[in-house]
C-alpha positions as CSV (number, residue, x, y, z in Angstrom):
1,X,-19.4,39.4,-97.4
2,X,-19.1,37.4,-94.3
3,X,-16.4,38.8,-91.5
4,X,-13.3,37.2,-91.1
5,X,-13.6,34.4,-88.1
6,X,-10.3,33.7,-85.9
7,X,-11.7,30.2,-85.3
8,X,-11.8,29.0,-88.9
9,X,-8.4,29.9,-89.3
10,X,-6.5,26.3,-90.0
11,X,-4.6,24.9,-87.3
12,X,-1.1,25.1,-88.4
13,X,-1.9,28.9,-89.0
14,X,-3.6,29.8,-86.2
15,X,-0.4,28.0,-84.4
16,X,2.0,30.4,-86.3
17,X,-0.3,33.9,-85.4
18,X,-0.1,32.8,-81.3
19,X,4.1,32.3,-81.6
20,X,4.3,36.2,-83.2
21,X,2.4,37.3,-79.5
22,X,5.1,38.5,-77.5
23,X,3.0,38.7,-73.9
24,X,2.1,35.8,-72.3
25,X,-1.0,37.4,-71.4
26,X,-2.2,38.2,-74.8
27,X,-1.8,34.5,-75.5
28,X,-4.0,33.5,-72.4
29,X,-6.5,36.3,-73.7
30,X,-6.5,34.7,-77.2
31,X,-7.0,31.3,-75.5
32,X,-10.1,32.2,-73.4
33,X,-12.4,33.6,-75.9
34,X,-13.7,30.2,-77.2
35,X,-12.7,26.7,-76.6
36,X,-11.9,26.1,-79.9
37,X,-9.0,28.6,-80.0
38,X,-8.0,27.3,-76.9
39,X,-7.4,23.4,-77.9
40,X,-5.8,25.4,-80.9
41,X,-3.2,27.7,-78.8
42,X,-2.6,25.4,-76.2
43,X,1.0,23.7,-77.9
44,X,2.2,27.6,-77.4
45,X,0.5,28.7,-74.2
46,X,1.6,25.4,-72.1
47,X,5.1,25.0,-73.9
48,X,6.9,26.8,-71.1
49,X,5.6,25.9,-67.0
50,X,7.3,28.1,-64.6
51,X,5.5,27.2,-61.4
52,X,6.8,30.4,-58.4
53,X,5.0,28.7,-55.2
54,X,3.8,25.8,-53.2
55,X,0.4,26.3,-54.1
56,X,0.7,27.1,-57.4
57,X,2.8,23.7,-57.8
58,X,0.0,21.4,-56.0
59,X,-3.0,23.1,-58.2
60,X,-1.2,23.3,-61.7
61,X,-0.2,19.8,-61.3
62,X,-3.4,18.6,-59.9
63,X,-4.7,19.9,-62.9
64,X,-2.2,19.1,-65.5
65,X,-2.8,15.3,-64.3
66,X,-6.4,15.3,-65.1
67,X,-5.8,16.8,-68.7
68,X,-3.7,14.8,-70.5
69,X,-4.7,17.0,-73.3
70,X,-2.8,19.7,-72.1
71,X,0.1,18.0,-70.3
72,X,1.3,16.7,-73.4
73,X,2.2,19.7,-74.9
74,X,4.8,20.4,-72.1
75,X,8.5,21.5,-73.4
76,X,9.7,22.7,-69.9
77,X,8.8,22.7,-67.0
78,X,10.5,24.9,-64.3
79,X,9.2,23.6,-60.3
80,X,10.4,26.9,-57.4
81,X,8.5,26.9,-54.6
82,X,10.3,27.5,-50.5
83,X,8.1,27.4,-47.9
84,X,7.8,29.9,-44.3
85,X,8.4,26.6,-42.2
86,X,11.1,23.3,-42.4
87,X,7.9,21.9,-41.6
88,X,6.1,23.1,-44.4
89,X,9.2,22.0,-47.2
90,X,9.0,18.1,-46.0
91,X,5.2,18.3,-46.8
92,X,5.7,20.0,-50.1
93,X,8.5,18.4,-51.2
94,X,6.9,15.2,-50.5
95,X,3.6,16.1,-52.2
96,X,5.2,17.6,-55.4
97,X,7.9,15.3,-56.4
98,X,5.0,12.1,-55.3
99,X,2.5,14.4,-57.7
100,X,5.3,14.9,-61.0
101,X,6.1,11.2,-60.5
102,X,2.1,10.2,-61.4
103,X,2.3,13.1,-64.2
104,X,5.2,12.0,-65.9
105,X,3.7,9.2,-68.5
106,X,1.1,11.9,-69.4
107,X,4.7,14.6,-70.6
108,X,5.3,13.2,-74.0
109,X,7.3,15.9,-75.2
110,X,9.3,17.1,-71.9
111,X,12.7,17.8,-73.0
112,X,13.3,20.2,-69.8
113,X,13.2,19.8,-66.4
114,X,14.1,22.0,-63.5
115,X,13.7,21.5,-59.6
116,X,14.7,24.9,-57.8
117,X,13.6,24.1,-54.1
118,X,15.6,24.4,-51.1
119,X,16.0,20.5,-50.8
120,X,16.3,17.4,-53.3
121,X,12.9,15.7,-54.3
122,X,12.3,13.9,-51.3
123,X,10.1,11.3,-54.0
124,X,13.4,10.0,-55.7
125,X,11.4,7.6,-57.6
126,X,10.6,10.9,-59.8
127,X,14.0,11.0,-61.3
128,X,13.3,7.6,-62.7
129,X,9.8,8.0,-63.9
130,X,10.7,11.4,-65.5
131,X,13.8,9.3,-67.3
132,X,11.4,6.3,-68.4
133,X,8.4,7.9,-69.2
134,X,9.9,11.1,-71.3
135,X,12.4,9.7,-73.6
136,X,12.7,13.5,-75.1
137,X,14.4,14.7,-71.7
138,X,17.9,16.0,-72.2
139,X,18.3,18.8,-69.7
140,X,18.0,18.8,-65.7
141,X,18.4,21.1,-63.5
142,X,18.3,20.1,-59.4
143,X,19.7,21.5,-56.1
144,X,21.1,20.0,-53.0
145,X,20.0,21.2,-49.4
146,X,20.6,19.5,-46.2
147,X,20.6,15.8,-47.7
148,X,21.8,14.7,-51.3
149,X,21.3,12.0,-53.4
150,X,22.8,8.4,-52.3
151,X,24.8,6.6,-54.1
152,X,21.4,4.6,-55.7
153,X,19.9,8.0,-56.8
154,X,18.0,7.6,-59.8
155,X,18.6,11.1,-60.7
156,X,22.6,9.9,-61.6
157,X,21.1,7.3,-64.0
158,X,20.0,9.7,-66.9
159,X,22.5,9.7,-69.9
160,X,23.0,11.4,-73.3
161,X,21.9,14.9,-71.4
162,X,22.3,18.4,-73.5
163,X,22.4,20.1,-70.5
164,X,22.9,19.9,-66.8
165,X,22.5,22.5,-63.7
166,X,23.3,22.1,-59.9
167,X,22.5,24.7,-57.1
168,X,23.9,24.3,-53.8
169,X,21.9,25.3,-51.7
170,X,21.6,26.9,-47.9
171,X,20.9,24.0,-46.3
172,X,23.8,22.1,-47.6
173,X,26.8,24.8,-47.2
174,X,25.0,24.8,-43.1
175,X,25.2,20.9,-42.6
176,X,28.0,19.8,-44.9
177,X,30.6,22.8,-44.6
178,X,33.0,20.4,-42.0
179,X,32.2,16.9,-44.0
180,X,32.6,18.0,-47.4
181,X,34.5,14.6,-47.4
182,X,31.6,12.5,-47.0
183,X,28.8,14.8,-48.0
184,X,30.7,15.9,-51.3
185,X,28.4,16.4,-54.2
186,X,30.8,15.9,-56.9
187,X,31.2,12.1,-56.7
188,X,32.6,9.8,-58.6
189,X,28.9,8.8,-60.1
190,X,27.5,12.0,-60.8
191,X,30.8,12.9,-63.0
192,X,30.6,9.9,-64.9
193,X,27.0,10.9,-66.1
194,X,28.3,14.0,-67.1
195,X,31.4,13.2,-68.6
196,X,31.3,9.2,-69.8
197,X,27.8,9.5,-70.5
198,X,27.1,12.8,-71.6
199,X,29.8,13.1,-74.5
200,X,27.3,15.8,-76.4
201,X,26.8,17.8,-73.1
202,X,25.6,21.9,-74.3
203,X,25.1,23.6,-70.9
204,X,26.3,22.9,-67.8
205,X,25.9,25.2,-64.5
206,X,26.9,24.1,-61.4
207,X,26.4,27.6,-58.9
208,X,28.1,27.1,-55.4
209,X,30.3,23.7,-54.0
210,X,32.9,22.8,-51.0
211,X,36.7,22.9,-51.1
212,X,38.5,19.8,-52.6
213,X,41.0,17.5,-51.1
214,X,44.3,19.1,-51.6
215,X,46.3,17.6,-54.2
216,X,43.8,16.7,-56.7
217,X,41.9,18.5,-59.6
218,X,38.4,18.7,-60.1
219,X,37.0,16.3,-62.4
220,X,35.7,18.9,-64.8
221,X,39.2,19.9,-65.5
222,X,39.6,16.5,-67.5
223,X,36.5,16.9,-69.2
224,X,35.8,17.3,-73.1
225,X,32.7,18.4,-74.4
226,X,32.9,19.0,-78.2
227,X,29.7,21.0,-78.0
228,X,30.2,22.5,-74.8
229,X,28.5,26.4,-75.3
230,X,27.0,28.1,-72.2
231,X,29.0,27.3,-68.4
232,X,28.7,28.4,-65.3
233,X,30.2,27.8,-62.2
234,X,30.0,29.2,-58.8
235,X,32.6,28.6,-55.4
236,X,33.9,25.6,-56.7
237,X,37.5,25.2,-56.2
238,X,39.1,23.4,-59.6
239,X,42.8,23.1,-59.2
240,X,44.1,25.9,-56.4
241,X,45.5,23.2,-55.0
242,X,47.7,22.0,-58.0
243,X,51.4,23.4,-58.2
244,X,52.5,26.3,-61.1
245,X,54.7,23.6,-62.7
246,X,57.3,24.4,-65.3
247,X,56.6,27.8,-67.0
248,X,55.5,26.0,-70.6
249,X,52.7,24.2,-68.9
250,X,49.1,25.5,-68.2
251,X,46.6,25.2,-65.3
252,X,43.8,22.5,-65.9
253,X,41.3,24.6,-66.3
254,X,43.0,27.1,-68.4
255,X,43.4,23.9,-71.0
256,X,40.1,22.9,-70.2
257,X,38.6,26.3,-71.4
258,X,41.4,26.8,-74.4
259,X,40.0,23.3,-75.7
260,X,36.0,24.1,-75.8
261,X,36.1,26.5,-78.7
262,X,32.3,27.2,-79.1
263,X,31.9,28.4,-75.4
264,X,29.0,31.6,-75.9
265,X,28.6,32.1,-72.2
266,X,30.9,32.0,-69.6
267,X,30.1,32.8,-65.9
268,X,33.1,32.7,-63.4
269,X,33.8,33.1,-59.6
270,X,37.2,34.3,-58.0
271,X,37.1,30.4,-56.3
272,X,36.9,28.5,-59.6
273,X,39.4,30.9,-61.3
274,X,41.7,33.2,-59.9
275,X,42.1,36.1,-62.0
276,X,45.8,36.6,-62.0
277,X,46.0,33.0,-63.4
278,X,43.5,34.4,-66.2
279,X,45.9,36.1,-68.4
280,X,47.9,32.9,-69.1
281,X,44.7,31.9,-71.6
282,X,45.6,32.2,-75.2
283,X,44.1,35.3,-77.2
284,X,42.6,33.5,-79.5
285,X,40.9,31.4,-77.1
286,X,36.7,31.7,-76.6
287,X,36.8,33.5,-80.6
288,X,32.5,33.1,-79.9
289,X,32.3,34.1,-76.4
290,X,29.4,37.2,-76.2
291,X,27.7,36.6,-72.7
292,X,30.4,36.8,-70.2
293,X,29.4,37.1,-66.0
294,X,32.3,37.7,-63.4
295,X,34.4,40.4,-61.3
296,X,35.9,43.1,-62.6
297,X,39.4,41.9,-62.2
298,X,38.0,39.0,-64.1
299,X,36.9,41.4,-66.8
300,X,40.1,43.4,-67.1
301,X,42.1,40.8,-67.9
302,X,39.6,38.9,-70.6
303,X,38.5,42.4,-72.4
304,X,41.4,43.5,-74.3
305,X,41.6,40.1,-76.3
306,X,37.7,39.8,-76.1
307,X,36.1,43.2,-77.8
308,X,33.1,40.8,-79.3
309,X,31.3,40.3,-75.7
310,X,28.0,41.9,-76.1
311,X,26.5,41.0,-72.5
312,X,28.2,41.7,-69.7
313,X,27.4,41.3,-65.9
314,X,29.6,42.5,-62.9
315,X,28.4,40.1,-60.2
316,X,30.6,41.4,-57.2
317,X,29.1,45.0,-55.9
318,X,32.2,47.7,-56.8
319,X,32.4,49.8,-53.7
320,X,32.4,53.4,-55.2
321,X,35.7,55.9,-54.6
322,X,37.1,58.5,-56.2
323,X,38.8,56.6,-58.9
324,X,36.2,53.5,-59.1
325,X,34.4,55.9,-62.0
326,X,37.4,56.2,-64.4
327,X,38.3,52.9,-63.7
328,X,35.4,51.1,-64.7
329,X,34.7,53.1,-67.7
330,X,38.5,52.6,-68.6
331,X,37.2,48.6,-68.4
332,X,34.3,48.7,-70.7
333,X,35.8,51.4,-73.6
334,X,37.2,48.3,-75.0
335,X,34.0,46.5,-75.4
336,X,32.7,47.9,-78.5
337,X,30.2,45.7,-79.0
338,X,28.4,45.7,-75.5
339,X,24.8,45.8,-75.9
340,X,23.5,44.5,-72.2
341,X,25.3,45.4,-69.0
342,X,24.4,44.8,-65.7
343,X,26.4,46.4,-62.8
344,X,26.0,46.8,-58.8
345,X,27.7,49.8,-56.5
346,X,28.1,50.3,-53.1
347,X,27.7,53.6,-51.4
348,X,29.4,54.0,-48.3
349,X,29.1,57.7,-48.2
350,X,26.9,60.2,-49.8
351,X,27.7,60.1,-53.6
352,X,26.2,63.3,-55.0
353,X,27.6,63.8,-58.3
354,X,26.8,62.5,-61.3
355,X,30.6,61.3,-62.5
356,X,29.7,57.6,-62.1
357,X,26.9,57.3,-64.5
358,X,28.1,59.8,-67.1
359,X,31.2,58.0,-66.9
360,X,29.3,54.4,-67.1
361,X,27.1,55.8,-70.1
362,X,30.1,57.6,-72.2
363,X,31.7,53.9,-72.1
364,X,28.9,52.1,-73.3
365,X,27.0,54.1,-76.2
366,X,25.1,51.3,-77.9
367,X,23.5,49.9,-75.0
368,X,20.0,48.2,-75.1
369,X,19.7,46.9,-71.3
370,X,20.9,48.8,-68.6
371,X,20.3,47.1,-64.8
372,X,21.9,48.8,-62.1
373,X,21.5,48.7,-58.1
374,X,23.1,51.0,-55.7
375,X,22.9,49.8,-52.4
376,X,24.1,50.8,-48.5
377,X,23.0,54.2,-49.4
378,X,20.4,56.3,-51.1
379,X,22.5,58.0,-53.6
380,X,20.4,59.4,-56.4
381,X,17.4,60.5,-57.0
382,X,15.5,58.5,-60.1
383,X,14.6,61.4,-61.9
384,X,18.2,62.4,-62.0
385,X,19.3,59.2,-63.0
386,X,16.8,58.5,-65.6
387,X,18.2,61.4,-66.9
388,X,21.9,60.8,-66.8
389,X,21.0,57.9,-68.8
390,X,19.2,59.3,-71.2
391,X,22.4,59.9,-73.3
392,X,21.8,56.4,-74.4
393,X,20.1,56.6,-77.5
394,X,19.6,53.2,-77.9
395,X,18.2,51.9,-75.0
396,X,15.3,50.6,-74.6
397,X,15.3,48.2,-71.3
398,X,16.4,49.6,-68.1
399,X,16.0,47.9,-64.3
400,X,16.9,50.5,-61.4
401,X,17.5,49.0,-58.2
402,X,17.9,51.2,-55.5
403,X,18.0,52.4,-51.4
404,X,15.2,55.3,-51.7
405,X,15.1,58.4,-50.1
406,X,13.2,58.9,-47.1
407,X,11.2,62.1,-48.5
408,X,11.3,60.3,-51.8
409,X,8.4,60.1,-54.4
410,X,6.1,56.9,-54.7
411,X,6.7,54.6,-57.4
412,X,3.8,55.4,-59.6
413,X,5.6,59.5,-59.5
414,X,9.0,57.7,-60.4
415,X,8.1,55.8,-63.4
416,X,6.5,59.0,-64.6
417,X,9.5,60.2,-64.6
418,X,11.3,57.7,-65.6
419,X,9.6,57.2,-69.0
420,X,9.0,61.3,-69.5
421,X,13.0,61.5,-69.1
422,X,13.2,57.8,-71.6
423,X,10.6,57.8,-74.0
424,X,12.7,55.3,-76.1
425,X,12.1,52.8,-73.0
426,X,9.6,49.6,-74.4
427,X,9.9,48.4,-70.5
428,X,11.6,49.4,-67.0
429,X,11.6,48.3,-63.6
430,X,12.1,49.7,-60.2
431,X,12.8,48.3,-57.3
432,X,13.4,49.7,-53.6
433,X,15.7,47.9,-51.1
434,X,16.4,48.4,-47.9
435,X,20.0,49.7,-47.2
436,X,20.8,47.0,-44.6
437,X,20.1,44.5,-47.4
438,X,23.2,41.8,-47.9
439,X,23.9,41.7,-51.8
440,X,24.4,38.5,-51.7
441,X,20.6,37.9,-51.8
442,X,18.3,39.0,-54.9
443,X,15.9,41.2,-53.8
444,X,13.7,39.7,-56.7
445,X,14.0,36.4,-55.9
446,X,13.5,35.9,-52.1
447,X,11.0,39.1,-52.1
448,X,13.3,41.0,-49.6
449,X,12.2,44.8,-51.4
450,X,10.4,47.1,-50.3
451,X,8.6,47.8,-53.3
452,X,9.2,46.7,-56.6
453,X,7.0,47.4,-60.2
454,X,7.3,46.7,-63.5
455,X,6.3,48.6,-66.5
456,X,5.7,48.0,-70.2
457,X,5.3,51.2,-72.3
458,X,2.6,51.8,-74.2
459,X,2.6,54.0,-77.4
460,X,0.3,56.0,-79.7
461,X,0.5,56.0,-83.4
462,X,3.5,58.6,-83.4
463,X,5.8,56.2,-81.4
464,X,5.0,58.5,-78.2
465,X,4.5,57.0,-74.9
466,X,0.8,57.8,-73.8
467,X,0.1,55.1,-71.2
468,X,2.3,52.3,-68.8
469,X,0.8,49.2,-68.0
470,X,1.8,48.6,-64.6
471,X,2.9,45.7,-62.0
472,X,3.4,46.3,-58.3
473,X,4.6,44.4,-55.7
474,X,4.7,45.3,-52.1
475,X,4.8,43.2,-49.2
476,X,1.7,42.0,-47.9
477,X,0.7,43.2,-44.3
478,X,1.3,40.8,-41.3
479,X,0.6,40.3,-37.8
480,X,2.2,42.3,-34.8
481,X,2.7,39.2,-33.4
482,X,4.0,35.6,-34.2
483,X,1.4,32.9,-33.8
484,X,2.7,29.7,-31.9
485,X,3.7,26.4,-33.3
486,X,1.3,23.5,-32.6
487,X,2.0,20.2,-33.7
488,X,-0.9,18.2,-35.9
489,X,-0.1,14.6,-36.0
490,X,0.4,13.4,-39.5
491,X,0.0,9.7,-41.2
492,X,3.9,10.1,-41.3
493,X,5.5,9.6,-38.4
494,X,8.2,11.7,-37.2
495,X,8.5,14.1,-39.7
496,X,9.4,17.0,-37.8
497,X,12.5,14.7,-37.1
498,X,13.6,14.4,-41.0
499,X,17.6,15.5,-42.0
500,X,15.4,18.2,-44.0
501,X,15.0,20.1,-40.8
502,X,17.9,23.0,-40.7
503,X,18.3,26.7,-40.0
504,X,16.7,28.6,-42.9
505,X,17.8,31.5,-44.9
506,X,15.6,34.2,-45.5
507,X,12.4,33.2,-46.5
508,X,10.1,34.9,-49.5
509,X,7.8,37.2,-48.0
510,X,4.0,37.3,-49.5
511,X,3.9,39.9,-51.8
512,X,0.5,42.1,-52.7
513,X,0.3,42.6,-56.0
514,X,-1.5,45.4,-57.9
515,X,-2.0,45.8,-61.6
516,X,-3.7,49.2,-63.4
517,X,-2.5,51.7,-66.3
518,X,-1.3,55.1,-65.8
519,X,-2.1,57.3,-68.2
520,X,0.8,59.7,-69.1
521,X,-1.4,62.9,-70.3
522,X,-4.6,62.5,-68.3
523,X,-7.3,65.0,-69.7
524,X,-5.8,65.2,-73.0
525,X,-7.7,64.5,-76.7
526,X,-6.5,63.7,-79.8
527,X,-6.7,66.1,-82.4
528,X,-4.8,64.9,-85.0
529,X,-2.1,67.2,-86.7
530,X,-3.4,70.4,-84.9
531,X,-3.1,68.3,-81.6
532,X,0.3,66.9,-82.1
533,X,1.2,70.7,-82.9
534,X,0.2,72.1,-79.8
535,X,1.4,69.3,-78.0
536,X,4.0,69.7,-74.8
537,X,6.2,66.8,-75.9
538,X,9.4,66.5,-77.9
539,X,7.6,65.6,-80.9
540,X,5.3,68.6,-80.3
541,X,8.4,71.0,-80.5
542,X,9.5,69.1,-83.5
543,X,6.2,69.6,-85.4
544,X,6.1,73.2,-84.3
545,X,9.8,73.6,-85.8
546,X,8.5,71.5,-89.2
547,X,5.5,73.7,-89.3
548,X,8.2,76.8,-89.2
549,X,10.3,75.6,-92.1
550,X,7.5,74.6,-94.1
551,X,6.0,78.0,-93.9
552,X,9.3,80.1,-94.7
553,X,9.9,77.8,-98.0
554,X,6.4,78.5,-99.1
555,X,7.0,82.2,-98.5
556,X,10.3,81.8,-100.3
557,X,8.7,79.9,-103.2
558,X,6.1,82.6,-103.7
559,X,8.2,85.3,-103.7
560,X,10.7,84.1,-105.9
561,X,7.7,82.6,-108.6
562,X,5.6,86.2,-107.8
């Protein structure tokens, strides 16, 4: 009998084997090992794009646009690339938005499309090739740096969108924080795409804005979207400026969110919503809400009439005191249901007790996810702390985020003992900051760590860890010295002159990266039941005590049968 052959699986099979692969990566492996199963797997290996750099952007797209074949099976496509230079970020952002325009006819089934760099597409005419070539396209994501769109922006032409997202970002809050006036993003035309021609909008996030003019509400506050599930919204200011009124009536946006029943996920800031105004929402308002981002303040007046949130993320830092512990865990007692929790302290002093995470994990028993970051201090050891939350006994993601110790272990030695404490873990990071780090930047994100690595946990046939497949990131080493400017002339003029030139924020910082697998029991054999037996592991103790009981009923049985 012939062996079974991947390859002559049918199609629409071998389709439905690649969407049960959880790792990217054992996708791409599948895909490699003949051309055949790569034409097959490509509708699931290409369905996502998340392009992280510059580089990346120019060769992926270079490519995409010379395979057609593989461009079409685009879903979304998610362009993030920032640059070490202003000068740099003209060039790119000219080359990549010119490059998506050309690639456009060739994305038949885009229906998502972000653009997370630190200015517009400097190409507008992308906007309008993207909404003319890819009729499937109902969710856009954009940000605004130093210049935004005009008034004749082809990006405010789209209609019928499912979902919408604006960043604001640092550019824009350095050259448009005295002119908010002029240089406000939330005009008159970008609100009637949402609003008049977006009746069916899903998602919107709109993260940072300006002040508003005093004596007017924001137009979101008027808006009704039927279908209206997952929001977001950073420093905007909605209706501050609007008086109490007569006690019966009720803020804007507190009727704005008491009339968009199906809202799942809801992220707040204290400018959008206040949270002493947050208590006049009706109880039985957001019945469905489970994902729920904010303050803490925000969170104590939402959780009593809200036990059914399952995710849960405290975006302000809470600076640790001697009553922060039984405060928060006060907080989160009522949320029965929480499954995912992600939280951030601030240490101003040495915090050497363990009251804060026994607390944290006594609140929360059926946690999953766990991220926490401690920052301005190094306040815990990670073995300790693995082990505080080891009382969870259903976790199974965790992400530490910490300010190490100076004579502290490397981070191969703490994921050792991070998964020895955890073996229920399936995957953990760890990440080291430095304790001058603001917390208003994400270490991830701009690269501003020290170290960082990520682990997936690899079992044997009992269930027990035995290896971690490990990712590391450090920074990658640099000059002593800074190597001066020199200007090239360019086929466009002037360039270094553009409204794109502005004081940057920190920049992301090259990171080496370094993948192996650590073997948790190095020198050790398998030796089936005998081995497990013998084994210095928790199951080991638990086959030794099975063994036990085993043998005294035998000796039982035969001397009540003999």
């Amino acid at each position: 009998m012939n062996s079974p052959n991947l390859a002559a699986l049918p199609d629409d099979l071998l389709l439905e084997v690649t969407s049960c692969l959880s790792s990217r990566a054992d996708i791409l492996n599948l895909a490699l090992s003949s051309k055949y199963l790569f034409t097959s797997t490509c509708p699931v290996l290409y369905a996502h794009v998340h392009l992280g750099t510059a580089e990346q952007c120019q060769r992926t797209l270079s490519m995409l646009r010379s395979r057609p074949d593989v461009a079409r099976h685009i879903q979304k496509l998610h362009i993030r690339f920032s640059a070490s230079s202003n000068y740099m970020v003209d060039i790119n952002g000219i080359t990549i938005s010119a490059m998506l325009r050309e690639l456009a006819p060739k994305l038949d089934v885009l229906h998502t499309f972000i653009w997370d760099a630190d200015e517009i597409p400097q190409c507008d005419d992308m906007w309008f090739a993207l909404r003319m070539s890819c009729p499937r396209l109902r969710t856009l994501g954009t940000c605004y740096g130093s210049v935004i769109p005009s008034q004749r922006s082809h990006l405010l032409e789209f209609k019928n969108l499912r979902g919408f997202s604006l960043t604001l970002k640092y550019g824009y809050h350095t050259h448009h924080t005295d002119d908010f006036q002029d240089a406000l993003p939330f005009d008159g035309r970008l609100w009637d795409m949402l609003i008049r021609r977006s009746p069916d909008l899903e998602e919107l996030h709109v993260l940072g804005g300006p002040l508003i003019l005093d004596g007017t509400v924001h137009p979101l506050c008027n808006a009704r979207w039927p279908l209206l599930h997952s929001l977001s919204l950073g420093d905007v200011m909605l209706d501050w400026s609007s008086g109490p009124g007569p006690m019966s009536s009720k803020r804007p946006f507190i009727a704005f969110l008491e009339a968009h029943q199906r809202l799942r996920f809801f992220r707040i800031s204290r400018t959008a919503l206040s949270p002493h105004i947050l208590p006049s929402l009706d109880p039985s308002a957001l019945p469905h809400l489970t994902h729920f981002t904010g303050s803490l303040e925000h969170l104590q007046a939402l959780a009593p009439s809200h036990p059914q949130i399952t995710h849960l993320a405290i975006e302000e830092p809470l600076i640790i005191r001697d009553l922060a512990p039984l405060l928060i865990a006060g907080v989160l007692q009522s949320l029965r249901c929480l499954t995912e929790l992600r939280v951030a302290f601030v240490f101003h002093s040495s915090y050497e007790n363990g009251n804060l995470i026994r607390n944290l994990v006594s609140a929360c028993p059926g946690l999953t996810t766990l991220e926490i970051t401690c920052a301005r201090r190094s306040s815990f050891k990670v073995d300790t702390l693995a082990k505080s939350v080891n009382c969870l006994p259903r976790l199974r993601h965790l992400r530490l985020t910490l300010v190490p110790i100076a004579t502290g272990d490397s981070l191969r030695v703490c994921a050792s003992h991070v998964i020895q404490a955890i073996p229920r873990l399936q995957s953990f990071a760890l990440t080291f900051i430095s304790a001058s780090l603001p917390l208003s930047l994400t270490p991830v994100d701009f690269g501003l760590y020290e170290e960082s690595g990520n682990y997936v946990v690899r079992t044997d046939e009992h269930g027990l860890p035995h290896s971690l497949s490990c990712t590391e990131r450090r920074p990658a080493l640099r000059l002593p010295f800074t190597l001066p400017s020199i200007p090239i002339p360019l086929a466009v003029p002037l360039l270094t002159f553009s409204p794109f030139t502005s004081h940057s924020p920190p920049r992301e910082r090259k990171m080496r990266m370094q993948r192996y697998l650590l073997n948790l029991h190095p020198g050790t054999s398998k030796h089936g039941g005998l081995g497990l037996i013998l084994e210095r592991s928790t199951a080991g103790d638990e086959a030794r005590v099975l063994t036990v009981l085993v043998a005294l009923s035998g000796l039982a049985l035969w001397g009540f049968f003999a």
